[in-house]
LUMLO-997339 format. One record per residue: x, y, z of N, C-alpha, C in turn; residue in three letters. Coordinates in steps of 0.05 Angstrom, whole numbers, plus 5000, padded with zeros to 4 digits. Example, Ala and Ser with C-alpha at 12.3 -4.5 7.8 and 13.67 -1.06 7.14 Angstrom:
! LUMLO-997339
526448865156524649105156526449345156Ala/525749555142527349795143525850015157Ser/
This chain:
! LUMLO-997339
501749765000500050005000501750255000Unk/503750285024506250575021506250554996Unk/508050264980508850354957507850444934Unk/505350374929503050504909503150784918Unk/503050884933502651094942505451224930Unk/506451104947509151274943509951354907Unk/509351104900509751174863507851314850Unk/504951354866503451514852504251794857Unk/504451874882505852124889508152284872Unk/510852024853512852124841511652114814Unk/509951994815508851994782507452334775Unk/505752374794503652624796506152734798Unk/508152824812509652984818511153074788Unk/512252864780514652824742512452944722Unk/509652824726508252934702507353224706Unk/507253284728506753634739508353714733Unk/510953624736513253854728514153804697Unk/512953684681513553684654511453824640Unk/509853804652507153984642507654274654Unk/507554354674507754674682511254724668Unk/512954544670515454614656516754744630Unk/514154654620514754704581514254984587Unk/514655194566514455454575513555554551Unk/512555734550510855824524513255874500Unk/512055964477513856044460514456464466Unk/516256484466517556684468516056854441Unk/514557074446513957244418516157554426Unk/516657654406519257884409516958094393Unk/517458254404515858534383517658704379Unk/517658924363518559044347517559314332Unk/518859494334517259764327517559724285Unk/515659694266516859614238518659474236Unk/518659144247519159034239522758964250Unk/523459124273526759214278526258924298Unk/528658794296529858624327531458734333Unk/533258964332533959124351532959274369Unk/534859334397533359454416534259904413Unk/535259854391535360214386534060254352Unk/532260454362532260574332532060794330Unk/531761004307532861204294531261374292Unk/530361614303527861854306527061864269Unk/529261814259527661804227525361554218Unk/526861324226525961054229522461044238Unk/522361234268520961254273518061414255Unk/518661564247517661834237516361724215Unk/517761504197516761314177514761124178Unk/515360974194513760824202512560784238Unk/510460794239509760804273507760544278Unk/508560284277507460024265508659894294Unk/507559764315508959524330508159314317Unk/510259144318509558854302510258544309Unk/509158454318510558204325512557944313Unk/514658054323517257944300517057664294Unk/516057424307516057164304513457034308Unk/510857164302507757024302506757154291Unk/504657024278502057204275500257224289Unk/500257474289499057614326497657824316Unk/494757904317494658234318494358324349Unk/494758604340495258704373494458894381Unk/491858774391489858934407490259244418Unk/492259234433493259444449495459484466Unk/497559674467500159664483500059914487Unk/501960034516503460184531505960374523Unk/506460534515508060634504509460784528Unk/511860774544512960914565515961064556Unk/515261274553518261464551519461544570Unk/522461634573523761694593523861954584Unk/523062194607523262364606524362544634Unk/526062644624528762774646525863104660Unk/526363214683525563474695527663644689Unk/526163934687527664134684529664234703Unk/529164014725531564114742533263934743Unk/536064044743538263894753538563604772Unk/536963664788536963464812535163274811Unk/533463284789530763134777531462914769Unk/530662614774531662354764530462314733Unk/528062414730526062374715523562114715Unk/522362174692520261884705519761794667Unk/516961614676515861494649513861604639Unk/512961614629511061844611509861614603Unk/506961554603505661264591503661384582Unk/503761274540501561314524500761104520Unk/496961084521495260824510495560854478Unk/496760574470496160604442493760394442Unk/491760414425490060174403490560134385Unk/490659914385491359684356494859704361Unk/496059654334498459624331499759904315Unk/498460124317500360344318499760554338Unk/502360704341502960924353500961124361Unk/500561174386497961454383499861704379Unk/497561934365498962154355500562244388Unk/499762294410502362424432503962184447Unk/503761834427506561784431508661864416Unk/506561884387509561964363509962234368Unk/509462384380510462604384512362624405Unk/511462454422514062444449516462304437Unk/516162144422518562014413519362274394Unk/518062374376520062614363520962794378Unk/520462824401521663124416522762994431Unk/523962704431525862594454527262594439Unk/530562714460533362784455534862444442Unk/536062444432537562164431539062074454Unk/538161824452539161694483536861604490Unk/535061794492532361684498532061364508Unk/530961344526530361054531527360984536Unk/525960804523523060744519522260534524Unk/518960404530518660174540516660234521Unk/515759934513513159744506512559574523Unk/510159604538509659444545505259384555Unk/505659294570502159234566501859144542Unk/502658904531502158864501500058654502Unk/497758774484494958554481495258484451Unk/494858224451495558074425492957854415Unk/491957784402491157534400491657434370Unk/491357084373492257014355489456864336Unk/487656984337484756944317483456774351Unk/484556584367482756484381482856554410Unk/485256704418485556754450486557084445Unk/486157154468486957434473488857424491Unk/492057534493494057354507495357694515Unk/496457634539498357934553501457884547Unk/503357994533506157934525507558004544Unk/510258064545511758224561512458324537Unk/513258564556514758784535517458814527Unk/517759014522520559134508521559384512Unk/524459434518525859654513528059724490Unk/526260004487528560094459529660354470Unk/531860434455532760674460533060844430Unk/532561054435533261304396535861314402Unk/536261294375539161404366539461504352Unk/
């Protein structure tokens, strides 16, 4: 009797951890199409498209967060967060990205995706202008 037990316990246990173990597939997004993590205020200006570099995904809706420095010296700065819908840019994120200095450092994130049958939350991404 222990031993039934006991092997049912390592069995439940091996198949739990092969099942919660596998890990999703990794999707990467991308501002037009870039797998780099810098792009180019012109780049930008061209195209204002997030895209998902390795699925077909449309994308409901994402987070747009810019780093933006205070006028004062002693100011750390913070994130500036625009709602985009769908898979492009709203007009006062592309504008924050044009009036950010190079260096700039930016997040994507809140990314809503689905793939025709589920509606799925991504992690995001950081880019920087150059």
């Amino acid at each position: 009797m222990k031993k039934s037990i006991l092997t049912f316990v390592l069995f439940t246990f091996f198949g739990t951890s092969l099942v919660l173990g596998q890990a999703k597939e990794t999707v990467k997004f991308g501002i037009c199409g870039t797998s780099e993590n810098t792009i180019k205020q012109t780049d930008i200006s061209k195209c204002n498209v997030l895209m998902p570099l390795n699925k077909n995904l449309n994308i409901s809706s994402f987070t747009l967060a810019v780093f933006t420095k205070g006028n004062d010296a002693k100011a750390k700065g913070v994130y500036v967060d625009y709602a985009c819908i769908g898979n492009k840019l709203s007009d006062a994120a592309m504008e924050a990205l044009k009036k950010a200095p190079v260096g700039t450092k930016f997040l994507i994130e809140s990314i809503v995706a689905s793939d025709g049958k589920t509606e799925s939350k991504y992690p995001g991404i950081s880019m920087e202008i150059k």
